[in-house]
C-alpha positions in Angstrom: 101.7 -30.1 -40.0 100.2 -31.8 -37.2 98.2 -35.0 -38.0 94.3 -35.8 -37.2 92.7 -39.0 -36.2 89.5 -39.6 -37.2 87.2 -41.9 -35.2 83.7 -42.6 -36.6 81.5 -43.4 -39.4 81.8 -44.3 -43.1 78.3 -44.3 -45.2 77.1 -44.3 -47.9 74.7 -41.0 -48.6 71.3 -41.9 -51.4 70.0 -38.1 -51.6 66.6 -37.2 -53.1 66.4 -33.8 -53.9 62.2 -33.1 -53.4 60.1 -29.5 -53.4 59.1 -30.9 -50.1 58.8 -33.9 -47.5 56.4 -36.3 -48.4 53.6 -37.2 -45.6 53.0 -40.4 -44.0 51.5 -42.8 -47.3 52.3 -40.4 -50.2 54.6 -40.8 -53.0 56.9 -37.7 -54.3 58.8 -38.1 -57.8 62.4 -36.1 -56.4 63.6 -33.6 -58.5 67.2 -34.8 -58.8 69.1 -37.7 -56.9 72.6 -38.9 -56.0 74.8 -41.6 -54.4 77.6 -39.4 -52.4 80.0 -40.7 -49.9 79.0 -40.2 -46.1 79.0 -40.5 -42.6 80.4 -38.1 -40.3 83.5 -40.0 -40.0 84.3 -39.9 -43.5 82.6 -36.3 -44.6 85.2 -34.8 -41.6 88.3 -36.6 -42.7 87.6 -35.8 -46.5 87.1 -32.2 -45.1 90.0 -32.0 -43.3 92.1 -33.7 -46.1 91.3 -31.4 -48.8 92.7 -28.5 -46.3 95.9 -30.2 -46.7 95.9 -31.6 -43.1 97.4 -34.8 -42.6 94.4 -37.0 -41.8 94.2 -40.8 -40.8 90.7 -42.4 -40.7 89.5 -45.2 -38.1 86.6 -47.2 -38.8 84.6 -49.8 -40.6 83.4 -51.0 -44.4 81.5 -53.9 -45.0 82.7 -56.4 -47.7 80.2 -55.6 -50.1 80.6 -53.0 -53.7 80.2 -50.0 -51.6 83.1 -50.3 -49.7 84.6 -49.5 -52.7 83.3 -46.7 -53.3 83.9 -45.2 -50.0 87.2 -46.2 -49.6 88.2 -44.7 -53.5 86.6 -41.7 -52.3 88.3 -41.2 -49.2 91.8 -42.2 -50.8 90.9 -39.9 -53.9 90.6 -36.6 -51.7 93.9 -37.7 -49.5 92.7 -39.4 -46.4 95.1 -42.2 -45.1 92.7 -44.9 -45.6 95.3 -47.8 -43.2 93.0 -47.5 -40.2 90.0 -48.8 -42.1 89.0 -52.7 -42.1 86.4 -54.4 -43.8 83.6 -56.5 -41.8 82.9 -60.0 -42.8 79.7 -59.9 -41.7 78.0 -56.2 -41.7 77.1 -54.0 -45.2 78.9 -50.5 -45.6 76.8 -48.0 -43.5 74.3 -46.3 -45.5 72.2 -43.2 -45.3 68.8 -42.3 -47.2 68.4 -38.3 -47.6 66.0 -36.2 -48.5 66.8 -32.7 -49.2 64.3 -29.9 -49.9 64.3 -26.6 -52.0 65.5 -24.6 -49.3 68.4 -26.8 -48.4 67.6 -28.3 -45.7 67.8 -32.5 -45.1 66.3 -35.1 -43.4 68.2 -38.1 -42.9 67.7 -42.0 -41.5 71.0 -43.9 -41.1 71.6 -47.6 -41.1 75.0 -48.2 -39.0 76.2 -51.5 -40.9 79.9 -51.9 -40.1 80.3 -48.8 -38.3 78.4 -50.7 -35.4 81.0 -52.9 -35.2 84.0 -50.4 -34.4 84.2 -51.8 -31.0 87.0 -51.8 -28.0 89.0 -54.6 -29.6 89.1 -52.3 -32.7 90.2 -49.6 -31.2 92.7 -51.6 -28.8 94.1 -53.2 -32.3 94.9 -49.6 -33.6 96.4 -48.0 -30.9 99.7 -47.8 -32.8 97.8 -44.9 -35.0 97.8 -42.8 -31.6 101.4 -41.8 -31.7 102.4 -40.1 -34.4 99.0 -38.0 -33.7 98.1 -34.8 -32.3 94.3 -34.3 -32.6 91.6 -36.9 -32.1 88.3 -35.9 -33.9 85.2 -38.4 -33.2 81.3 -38.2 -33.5 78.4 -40.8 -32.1 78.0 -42.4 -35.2 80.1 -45.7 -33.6 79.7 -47.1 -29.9 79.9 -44.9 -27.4 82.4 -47.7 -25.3 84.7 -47.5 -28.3 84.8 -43.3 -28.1 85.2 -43.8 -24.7 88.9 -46.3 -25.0 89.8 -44.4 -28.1 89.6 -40.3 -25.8 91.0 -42.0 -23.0 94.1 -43.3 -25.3 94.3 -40.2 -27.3 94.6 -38.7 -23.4 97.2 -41.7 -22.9 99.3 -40.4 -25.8 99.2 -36.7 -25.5 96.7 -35.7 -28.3 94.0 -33.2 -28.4 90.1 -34.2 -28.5 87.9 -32.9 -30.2 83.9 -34.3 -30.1 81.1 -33.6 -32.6 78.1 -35.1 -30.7 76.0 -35.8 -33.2 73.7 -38.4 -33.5 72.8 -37.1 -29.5 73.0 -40.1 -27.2 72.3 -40.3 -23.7 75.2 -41.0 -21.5 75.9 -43.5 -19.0 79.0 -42.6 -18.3 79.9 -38.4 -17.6 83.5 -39.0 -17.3 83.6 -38.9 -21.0 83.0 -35.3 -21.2 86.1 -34.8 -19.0 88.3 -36.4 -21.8 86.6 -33.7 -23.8 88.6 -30.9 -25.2 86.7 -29.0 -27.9 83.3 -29.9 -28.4 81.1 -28.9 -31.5 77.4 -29.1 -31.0 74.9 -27.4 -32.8 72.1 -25.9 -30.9 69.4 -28.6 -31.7 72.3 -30.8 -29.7 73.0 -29.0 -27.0 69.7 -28.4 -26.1 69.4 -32.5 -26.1 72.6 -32.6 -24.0 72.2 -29.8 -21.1 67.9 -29.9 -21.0 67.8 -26.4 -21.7 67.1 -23.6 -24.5 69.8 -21.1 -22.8 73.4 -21.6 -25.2 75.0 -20.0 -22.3 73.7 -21.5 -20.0 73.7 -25.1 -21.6 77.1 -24.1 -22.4 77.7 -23.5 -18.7 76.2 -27.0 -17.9 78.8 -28.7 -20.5 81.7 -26.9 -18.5 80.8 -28.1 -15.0 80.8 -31.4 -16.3 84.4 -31.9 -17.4 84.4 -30.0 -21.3 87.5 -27.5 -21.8 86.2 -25.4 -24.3 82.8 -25.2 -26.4 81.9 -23.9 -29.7 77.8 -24.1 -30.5 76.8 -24.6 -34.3 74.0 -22.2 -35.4 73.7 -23.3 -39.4 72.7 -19.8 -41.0 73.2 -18.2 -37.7 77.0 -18.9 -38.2 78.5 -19.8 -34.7 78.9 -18.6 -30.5 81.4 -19.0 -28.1 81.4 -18.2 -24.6 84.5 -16.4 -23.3 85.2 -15.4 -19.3 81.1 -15.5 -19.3 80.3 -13.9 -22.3 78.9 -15.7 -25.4 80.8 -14.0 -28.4 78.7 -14.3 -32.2 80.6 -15.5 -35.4 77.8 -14.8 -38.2 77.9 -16.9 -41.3 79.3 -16.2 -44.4 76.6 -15.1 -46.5 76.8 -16.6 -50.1 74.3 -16.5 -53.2 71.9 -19.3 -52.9 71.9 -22.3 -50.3 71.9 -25.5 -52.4 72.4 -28.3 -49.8 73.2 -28.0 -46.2 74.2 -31.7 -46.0 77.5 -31.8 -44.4 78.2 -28.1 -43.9 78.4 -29.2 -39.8 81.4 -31.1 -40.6 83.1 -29.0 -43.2 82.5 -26.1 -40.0 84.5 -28.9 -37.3 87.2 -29.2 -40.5 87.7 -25.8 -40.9 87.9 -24.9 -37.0 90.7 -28.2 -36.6 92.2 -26.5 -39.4 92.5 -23.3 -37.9 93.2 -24.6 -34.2 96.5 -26.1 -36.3 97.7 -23.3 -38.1 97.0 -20.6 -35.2 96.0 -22.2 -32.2 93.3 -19.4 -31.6 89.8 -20.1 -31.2 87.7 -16.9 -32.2 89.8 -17.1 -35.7 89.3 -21.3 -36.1 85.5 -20.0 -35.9 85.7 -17.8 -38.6 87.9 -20.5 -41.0 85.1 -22.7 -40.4 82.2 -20.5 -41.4 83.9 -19.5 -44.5 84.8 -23.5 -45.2 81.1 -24.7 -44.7 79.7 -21.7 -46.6 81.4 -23.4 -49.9 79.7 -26.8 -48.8 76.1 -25.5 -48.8 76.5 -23.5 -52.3 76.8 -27.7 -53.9 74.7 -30.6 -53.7 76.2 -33.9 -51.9 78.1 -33.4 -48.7 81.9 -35.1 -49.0 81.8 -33.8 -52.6 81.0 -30.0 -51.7 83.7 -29.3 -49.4 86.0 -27.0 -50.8 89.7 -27.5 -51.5 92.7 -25.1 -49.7 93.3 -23.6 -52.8 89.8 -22.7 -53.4 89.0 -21.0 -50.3 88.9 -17.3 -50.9 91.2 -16.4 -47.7 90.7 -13.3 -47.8 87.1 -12.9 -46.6 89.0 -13.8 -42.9 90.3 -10.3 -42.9 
């Protein structure tokens, strides 16, 4: 099967689990807590791992007791973990989460090492690129280093695909011209084109270099716009929403996956709703997402 690089971050998730946000000055005792791997990165190569897809991680740890923990979990679900260094100077990236009763999370990330997965790092690693066919990056590391690391995967023939989240402003538009699939949800693309239109903003995304654009809408399931029209995937509906943490990047998992194995886009969609809806049905994010042999394939048909 065809292998994936993944770009981008490695954290470590502390989740609350509270009836609700607290306000400004207030203490809330959390229901339930956790310490979960994390980071987009990671959650996306675990993700894709577990679907049996050969997956290589890029990125950064810092030398301190998490790393450990991240990089266990990583090699524990199958990632190839040789693309990984430890910084002698940053902490493992971290993450504090609160989730509330109906699922839903608010998150503040501290970058740690991942903020030093710079052009040098990517320069170093270059040899990773060739046995590759997919790239799969976020903007949870610098924005020069996604830049060197699409225009290599360019270089050596592979795929992109870009999940723009954290939204950053851009300096430099050529990037979205190295840009083959990109996965934003609609808070996202909202932040990227300036306007509440998914067709439209999807429109926008086009003009400036994007191939082909697939718009995350969490319970709403997923859109896609097709020779003009914007075509609706709906989710898959399941018993009880637990935690929505990660279900985002079990979705760009399951869609990579599906772009593998059939190389059709409408059909990738529907793999990755049915992936993400065994994320949300679990607390943590890495440690929801469902294994190959767990997926009930059938609900495709």
């Amino acid at each position: 099967m065809e292998k994936v690089l993944v770009l981008g971050s490695i954290n470590i998730d502390f989740v609350s689990f509270v009836s609700r946000y607290p306000q400004p000055g207030e203490t809330l005792v959390s229901n339930d807590s956790g310490i979960f791997q994390g980071g987009k990165g990671a959650n996306q190569a675990i993700a894709l791992a577990k679907l049996d897809v050969p997956t290589l991680m890029l990125g950064k740890v810092g030398k301190d007791i998490l790393s450990d923990f991240a990089l266990s979990s990583l090699k524990e679900s199958g990632v190839d973990t040789t693309g990984i260094s430890k910084s002698q100077k940053s902490s493992t990236g971290s993450a504090s989460i609160w989730v509330n009763t109906q699922g839903q999370n608010s998150i503040v990330i501290y970058p740690g090492a991942n903020g030093e997965v710079d052009e040098d790092f990517i320069i170093r690693h270059e040899k990773f690129f060739d046995d590759a066919s997919w790239l799969l990056t976020q903007f949870e590391v610098p924005l020069k280093s996604i830049l060197l690391a699409l225009k290599l995967a360019k270089k050596h023939g592979l795929k992109t695909v870009m999940d723009p989240a954290p939204v950053k402003k851009l300096s430099n538009n050529h990037l979205w011209e190295l840009v083959d699939y990109l996965l934003p949800n609609e808070i996202e693309l909202k932040e990227l084109t300036h306007t509440e239109d998914v067709l439209k903003g999807i429109h926008i995304l086009k003009s400036r270099g994007v191939k082909e654009i697939i718009v995350k809408l969490g319970k709403q399931g997923a859109v896609y716009e097709n020779e003009g029209k914007l075509l609706s995937f709906p989710a898959v509906p399941v018993e009880q929403v637990v935690d929505t943490t990660g279900a985002g990047d079990c979705f760009i998992a399951g869609f990579l996956h599906g772009m593998i194995q059939w190389g059709d886009i409408p059909r990738a969609i529907k793999i990755g709703n049915l992936t993400a809806s065994y994320s949300i049905q679990k607390k943590g994010a890495a440690v929801s997402f469902p294994k190959k042999s767990e997926i009930d394939w059938k609900k495709l048909e």
